[in-house]
C-alpha positions in Angstrom: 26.0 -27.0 -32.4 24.1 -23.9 -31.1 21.3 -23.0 -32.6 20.8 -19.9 -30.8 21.7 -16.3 -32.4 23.6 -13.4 -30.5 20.6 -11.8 -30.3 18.9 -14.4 -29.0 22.3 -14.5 -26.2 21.9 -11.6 -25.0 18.4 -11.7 -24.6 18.7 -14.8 -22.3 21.2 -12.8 -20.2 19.2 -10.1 -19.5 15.9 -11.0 -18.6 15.3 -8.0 -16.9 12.2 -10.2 -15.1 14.7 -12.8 -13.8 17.2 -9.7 -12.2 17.9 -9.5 -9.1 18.6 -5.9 -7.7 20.3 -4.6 -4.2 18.8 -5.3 -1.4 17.9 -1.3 -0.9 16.8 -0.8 -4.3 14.2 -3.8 -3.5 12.7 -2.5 -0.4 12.2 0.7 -1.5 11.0 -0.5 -4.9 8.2 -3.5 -3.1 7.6 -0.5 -0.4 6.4 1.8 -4.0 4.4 -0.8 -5.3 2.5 -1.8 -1.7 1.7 2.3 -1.4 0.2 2.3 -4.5 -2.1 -0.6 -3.9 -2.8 0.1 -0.2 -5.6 2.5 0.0 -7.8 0.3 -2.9 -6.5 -2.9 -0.3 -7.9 -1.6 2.8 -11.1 -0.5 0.9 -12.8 -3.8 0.4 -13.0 -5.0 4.2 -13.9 -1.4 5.5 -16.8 -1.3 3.4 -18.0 -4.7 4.5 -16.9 -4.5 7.9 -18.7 -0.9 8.2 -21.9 -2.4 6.0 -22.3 -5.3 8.4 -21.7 -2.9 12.1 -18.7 -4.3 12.9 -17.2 -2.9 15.3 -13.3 -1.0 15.4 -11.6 -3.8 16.5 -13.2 -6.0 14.1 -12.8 -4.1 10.8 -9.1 -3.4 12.1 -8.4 -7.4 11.8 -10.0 -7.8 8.7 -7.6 -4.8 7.4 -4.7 -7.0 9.3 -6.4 -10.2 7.5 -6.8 -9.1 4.1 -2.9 -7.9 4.1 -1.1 -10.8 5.2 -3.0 -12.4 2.5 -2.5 -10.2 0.0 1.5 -11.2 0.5 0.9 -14.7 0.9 -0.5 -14.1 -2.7 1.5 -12.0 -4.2 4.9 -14.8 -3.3 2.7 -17.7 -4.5 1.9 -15.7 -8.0 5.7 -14.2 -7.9 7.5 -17.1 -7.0 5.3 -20.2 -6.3 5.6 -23.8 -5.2 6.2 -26.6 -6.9 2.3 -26.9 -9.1 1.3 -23.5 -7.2 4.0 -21.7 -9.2 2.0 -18.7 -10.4 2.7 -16.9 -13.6 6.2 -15.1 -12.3 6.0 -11.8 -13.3 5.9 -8.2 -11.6 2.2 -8.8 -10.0 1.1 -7.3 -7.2 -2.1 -9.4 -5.8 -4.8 -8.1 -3.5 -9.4 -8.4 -2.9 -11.2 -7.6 -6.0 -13.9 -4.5 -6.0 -16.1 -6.3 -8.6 -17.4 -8.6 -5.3 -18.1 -6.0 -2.9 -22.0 -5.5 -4.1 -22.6 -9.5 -4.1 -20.7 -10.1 -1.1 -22.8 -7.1 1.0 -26.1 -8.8 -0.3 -24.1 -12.0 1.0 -23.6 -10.6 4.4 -27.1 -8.7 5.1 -28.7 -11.9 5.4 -28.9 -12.4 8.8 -28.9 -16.6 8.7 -26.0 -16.2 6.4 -23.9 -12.9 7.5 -20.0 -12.5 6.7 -19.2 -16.0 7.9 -21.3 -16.5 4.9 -19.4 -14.4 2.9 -16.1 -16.6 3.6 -17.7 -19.5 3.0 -18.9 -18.6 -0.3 -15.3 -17.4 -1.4 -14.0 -20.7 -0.2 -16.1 -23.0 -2.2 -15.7 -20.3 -5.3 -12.4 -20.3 -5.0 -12.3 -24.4 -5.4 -14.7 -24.2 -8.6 -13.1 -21.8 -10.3 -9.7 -23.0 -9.9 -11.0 -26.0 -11.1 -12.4 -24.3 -14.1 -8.6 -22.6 -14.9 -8.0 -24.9 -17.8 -10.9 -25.2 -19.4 -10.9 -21.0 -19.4 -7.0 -21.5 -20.4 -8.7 -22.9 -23.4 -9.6 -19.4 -24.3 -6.7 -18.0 -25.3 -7.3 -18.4 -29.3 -10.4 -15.2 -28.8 -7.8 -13.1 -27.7 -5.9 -11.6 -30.8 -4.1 -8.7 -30.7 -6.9 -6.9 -31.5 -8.8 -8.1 -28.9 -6.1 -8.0 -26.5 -6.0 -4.3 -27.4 -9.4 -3.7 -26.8 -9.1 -5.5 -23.2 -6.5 -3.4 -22.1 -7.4 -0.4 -23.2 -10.9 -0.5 -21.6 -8.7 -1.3 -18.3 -6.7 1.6 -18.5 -10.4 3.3 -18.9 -11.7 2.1 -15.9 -9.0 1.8 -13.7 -8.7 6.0 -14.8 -11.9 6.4 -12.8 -10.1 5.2 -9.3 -7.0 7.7 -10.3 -9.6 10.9 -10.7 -11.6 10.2 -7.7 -8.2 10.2 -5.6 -7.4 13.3 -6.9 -10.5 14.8 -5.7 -10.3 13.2 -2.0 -11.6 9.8 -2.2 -15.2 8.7 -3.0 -17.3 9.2 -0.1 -15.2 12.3 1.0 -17.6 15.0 2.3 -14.9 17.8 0.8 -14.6 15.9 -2.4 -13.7 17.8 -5.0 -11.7 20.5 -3.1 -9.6 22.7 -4.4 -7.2 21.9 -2.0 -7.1 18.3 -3.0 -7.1 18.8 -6.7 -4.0 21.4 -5.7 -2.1 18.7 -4.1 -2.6 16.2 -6.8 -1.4 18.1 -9.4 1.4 19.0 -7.4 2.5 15.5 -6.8 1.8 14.9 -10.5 4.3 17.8 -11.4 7.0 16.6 -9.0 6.8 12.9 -10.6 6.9 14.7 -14.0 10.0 16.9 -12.9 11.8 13.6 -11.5 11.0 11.5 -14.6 12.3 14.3 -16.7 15.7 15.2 -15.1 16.4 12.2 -13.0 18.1 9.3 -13.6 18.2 5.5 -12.7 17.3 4.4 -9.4 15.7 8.1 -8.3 13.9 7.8 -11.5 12.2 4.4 -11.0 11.1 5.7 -7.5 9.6 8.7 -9.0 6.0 7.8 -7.7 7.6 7.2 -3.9 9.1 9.9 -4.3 5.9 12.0 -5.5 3.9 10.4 -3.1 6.2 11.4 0.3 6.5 14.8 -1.0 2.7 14.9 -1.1 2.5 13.7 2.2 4.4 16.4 4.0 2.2 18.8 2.2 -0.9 17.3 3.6 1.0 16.9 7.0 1.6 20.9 7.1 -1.9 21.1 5.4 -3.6 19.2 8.8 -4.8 16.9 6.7 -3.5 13.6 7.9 -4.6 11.7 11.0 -3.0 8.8 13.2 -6.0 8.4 14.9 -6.0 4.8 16.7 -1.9 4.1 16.4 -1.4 4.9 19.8 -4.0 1.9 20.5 -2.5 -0.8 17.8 -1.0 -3.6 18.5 3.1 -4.2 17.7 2.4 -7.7 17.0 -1.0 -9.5 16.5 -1.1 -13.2 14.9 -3.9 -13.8 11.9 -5.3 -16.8 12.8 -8.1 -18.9 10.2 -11.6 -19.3 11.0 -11.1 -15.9 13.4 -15.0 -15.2 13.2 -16.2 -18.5 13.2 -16.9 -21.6 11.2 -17.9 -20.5 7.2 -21.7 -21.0 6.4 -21.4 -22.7 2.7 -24.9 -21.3 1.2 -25.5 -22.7 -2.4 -26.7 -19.5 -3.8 -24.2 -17.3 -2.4 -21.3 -19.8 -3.8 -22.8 -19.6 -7.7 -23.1 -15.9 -6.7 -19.6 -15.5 -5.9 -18.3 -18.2 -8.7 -19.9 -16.0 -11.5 -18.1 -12.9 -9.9 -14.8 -15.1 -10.1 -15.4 -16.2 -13.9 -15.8 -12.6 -14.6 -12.5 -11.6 -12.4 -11.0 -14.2 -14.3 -11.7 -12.5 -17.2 -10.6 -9.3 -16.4 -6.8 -11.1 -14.7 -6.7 -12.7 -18.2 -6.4 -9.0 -19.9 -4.3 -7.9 -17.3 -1.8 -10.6 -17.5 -1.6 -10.1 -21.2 -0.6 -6.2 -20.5 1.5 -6.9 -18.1 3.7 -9.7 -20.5 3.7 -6.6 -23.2 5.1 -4.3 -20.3 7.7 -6.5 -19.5 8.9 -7.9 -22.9 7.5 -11.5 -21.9 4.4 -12.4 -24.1 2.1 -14.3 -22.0 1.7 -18.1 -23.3 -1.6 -20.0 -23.0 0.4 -22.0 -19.6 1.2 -18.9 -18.2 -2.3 -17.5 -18.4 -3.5 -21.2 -16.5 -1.0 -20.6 -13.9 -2.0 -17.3 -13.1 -5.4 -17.7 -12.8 -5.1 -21.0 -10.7 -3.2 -18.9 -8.2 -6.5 -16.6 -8.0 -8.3 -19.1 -7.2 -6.4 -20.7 -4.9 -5.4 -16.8 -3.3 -9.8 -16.8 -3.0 -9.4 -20.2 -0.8 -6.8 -18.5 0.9 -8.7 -15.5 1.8 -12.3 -17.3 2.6 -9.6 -19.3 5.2 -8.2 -16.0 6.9 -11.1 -14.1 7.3 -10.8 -12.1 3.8 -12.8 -12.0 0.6 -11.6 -12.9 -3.4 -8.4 -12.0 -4.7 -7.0 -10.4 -8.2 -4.5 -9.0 -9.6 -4.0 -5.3 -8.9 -3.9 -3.4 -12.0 -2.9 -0.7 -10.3 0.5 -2.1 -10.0 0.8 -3.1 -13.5 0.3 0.6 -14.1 3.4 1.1 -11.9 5.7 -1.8 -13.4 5.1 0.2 -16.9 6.0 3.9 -15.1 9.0 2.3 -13.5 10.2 0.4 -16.3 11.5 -1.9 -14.0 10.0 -5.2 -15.2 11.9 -7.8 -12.1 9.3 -10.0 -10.4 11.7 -10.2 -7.1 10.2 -6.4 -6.1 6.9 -7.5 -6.3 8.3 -10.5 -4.2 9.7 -8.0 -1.6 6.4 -6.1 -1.7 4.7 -9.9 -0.9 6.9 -9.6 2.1 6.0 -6.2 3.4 2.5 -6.7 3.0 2.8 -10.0 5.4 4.6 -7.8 7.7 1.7 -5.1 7.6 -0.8 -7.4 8.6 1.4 -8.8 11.2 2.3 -5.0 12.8 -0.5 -3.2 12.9 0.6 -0.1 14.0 2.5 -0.2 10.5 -0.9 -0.9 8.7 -2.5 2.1 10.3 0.7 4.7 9.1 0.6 3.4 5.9 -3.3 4.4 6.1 -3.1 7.5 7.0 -1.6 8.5 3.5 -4.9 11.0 2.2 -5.9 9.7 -1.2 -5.8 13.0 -2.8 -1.8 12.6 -2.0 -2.0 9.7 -4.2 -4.3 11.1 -7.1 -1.4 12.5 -9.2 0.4 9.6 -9.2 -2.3 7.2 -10.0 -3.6 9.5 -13.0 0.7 9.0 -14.9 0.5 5.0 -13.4 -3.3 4.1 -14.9 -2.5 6.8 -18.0 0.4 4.3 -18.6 -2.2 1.5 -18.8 -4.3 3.1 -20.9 -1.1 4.1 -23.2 0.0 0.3 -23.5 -3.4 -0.7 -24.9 -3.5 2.0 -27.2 0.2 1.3 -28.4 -1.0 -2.2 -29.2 -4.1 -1.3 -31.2 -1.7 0.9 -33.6 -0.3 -2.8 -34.4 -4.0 -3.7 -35.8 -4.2 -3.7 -39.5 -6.9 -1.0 -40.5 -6.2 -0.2 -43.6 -7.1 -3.9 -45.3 -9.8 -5.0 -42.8 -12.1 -2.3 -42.6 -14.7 -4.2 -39.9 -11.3 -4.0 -37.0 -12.7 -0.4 -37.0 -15.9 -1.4 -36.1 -14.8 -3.8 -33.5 -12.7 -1.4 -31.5 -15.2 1.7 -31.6 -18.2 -0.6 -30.5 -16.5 -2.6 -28.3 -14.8 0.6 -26.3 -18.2 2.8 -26.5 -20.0 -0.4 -24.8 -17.4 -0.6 -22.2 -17.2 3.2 -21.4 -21.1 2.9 -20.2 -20.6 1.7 -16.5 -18.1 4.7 -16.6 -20.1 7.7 -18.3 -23.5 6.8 -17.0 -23.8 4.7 -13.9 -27.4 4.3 -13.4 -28.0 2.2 -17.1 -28.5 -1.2 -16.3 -30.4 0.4 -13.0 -33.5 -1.6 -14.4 -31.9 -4.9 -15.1 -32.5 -7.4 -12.6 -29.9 -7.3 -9.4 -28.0 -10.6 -10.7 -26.8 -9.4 -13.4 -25.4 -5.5 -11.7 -21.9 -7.3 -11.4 -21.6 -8.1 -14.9 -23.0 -4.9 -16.2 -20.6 -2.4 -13.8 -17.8 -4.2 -15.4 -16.5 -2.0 -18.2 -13.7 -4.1 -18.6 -16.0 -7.6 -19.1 -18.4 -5.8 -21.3 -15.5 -4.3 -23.8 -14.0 -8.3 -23.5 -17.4 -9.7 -24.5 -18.1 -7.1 -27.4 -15.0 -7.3 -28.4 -14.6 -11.7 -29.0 -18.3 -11.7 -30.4 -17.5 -8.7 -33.0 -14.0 -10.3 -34.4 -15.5 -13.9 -34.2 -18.8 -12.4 -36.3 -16.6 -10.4 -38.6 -13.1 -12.0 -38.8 -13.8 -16.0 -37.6 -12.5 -18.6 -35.3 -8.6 -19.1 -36.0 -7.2 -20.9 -33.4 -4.4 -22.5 -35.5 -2.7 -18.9 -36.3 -0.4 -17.3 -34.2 -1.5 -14.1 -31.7 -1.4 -11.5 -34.3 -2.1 -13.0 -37.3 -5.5 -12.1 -37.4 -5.7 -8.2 -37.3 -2.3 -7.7 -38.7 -2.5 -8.6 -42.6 0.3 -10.4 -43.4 2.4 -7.7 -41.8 3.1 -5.7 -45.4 3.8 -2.2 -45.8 0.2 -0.1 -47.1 0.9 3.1 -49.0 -0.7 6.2 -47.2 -0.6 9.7 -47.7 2.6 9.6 -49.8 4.5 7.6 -47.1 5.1 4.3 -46.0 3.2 3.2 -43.3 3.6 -0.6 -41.4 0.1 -2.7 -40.7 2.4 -5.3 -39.1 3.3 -5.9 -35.8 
């Protein structure tokens, strides 16, 4: 006898997660997703490799490096193998920013230097994947008001990156021009006008789209430069242990472990937006297999001459603009980004996109972020528990202080500057120690049960108005 309703049927046939699209519609769907995460990609090793003197050729292969793992990444948490399997949705993996301050300390030692650095994000890698179940354990502090909370301060954060495009990248000496901020909002109307009056495929490549339509404006505008693809290589191989043997320093490991529990943290919020994006609430299992495949992705990258790996939140941003929820175009995206850091001359076009091109269409992706965490903290019940209030103002004020007022923690000591520039870990923090103080510990209920009051309808203004989820 089946058990299973019609409804139920049909939701089993389309898994829109599971589908498989054209070939075309693939590439040109994984190409989207690899442009938006490029320029925050190639970030992380030109500020070490430029930090540490490295010289062209150098940086250039730790930009080859840090690509090919990126995809190697990406198809383990996309597809996996065997125990690897990662958590098979749309996610697009890639180096995390919140290591860049520990790992330059790491590197300006000079009996440590960046073989250091890979060292440490080996052996961090191995702890903290280690560590996955024990944090898969923490799954009961994330109701959906917390949840909320979480993803909401990501949207927040993630915001900042979007405006700073749109004014020509930080560290731009013309940031801020006119010109820039012109371009943006061009490329912001133009992915507007798309989204409006296009439909299907065209409209799920509106951000391409946008993005290639800003880049022949900043061709005719002079603004784009190929400088060194005459020189790049068609084909170069990565190969491990490229700079030399790691140097496994104890202090630099814990350094770089506590910036992976935090990351951990942070994946663990993204992972639960992405399963509301997509229609597929994350379990407890899915969030273990995820995380294990950032670790192992940071073993990965210590071994090929790159630094810790997340997801890119970015992306999820993108899967939410899209609406197109299928985990094989982040598999093809895996692909490309392989590719990349096999052809470097492709690496080096693909970097020559100006950020201020891709300002307006990271302001509509992290906005879409931002709009998912707000659409699930409308599901919290506010009208029975009058301290959920109190636990989403505090917890989202305390978060926007790395954003509002950089120099705050300037005067706590230097271990603790990655955990306090985290906006997302401090809103996560507040947020579980406010609604254990004021609602409790329930791990036996289910996700929702404990902002949500029994899902009844509330009387309000006259009108009927639903707490529940």
């Amino acid at each position: 006898m089946n058990d299973i309703s019609p409804d139920e049927e049909i939701d089993r046939k389309i898994d829109k997660v599971e589908e498989i699209l054209p070939i075309t519609h693939l590439f040109t769907l994984g190409l989207q997703h690899v442009l938006v995460m490029y320029a925050g990609a190639v970030a992380v090793p030109l500020v070490i490799g430029g930090s540490l003197g490295l010289d062209k050729q150098q940086i250039a292969y730790l930009i080859s490096s840090d690509l090919f793992c990126c995809g190697i990444v990406t198809l383990l948490q996309c597809v996996g193998i065997g125990r690897f399997a990662g958590i098979r949705l749309p996610v697009i993996m890639s180096v995390t920013f919140a290591a860049v301050t520990p790992m330059l300390a790491i590197g300006a030692n000079p009996d440590i230097g960046l073989t250091g650095i890979f060292g440490a994000t080996i052996a961090a890698g191995v702890i903290t994947t280690l560590l996955v179940p024990l944090i898969g354990r923490l799954m009961p502090l994330f109701p959906t008001l917390v949840t909320g909370i979480v993803i909401t301060s990501i949207g927040l954060s993630i915001m900042q990156v979007g405006i700073d495009w749109a004014a020509g990248g930080k560290g731009n000496p013309n940031y801020g021009d006119p010109a820039y901020i012109g371009v943006s909002l061009v490329v912001l109307i133009f992915i507007l006008l798309i989204t409006r009056f296009c439909k299907g495929f065209i409209s799920n490549i509106s951000v391409l789209l946008g993005i290639g339509f800003g880049f022949i404006l900043a061709l005719l505008m002079g603004e784009v430069s190929f400088s060194g693809l005459e020189n790049a290589d068609w084909f170069a191989m990565v190969r491990p242990f490229a700079f030399g043997w790691p140097t496994f320093d104890p202090a630099s490991i814990i350094t770089l472990t506590i910036v992976m529990l935090i990351v951990f943290i942070e994946s663990m919020g993204m992972f639960l937006a992405l399963g509301e994006i997509v229609g597929r609430p994350t379990t407890k299992q899915d969030i273990v297999r995820g995380l294990r495949v950032d670790g192992i992705g940071t073993i990965i990258g210590g071994i090929f001459n790159t630094f810790p790996h997340t997801s890119f939140s970015q992306n999820i941003g993108l899967v939410s603009v899209t609406r197109v929820s299928s985990r094989w175009v982040c598999v093809m995206s895996g692909v490309i980004l392989v590719l990349f850091g096999l052809i470097p001359k492709m690496s080096i076009l693909v970097a020559s996109i100006p950020q201020f091109v891709l300002g307006g269409a990271g302001i509509v992706m992290f906005g879409m972020v931002l709009a998912t965490g707000i659409r699930i903290l409308a599901r919290v019940n506010y009208s029975t528990n009058r301290y959920n209030p109190y636990i989403v103002a505090i917890s989202l004020g305390v978060g926007m202080i790395p954003i509002v007022a950089g120099n705050f923690f300037h005067h706590m000591p230097s271990y603790l500057q990655p955990l306090l520039h985290s906006g997302i870990l401090l809103s996560s923090v507040s947020a579980v120690l406010l609604n254990l103080y004021f609602n409790g510990y329930h791990p036996e209920k289910k996700p929702d049960e404990d902002d949500v009051a029994n899902a009844e309808d509330v009387e309000e203004g006259g009108e009927q108005v639903k707490t529940g989820a």
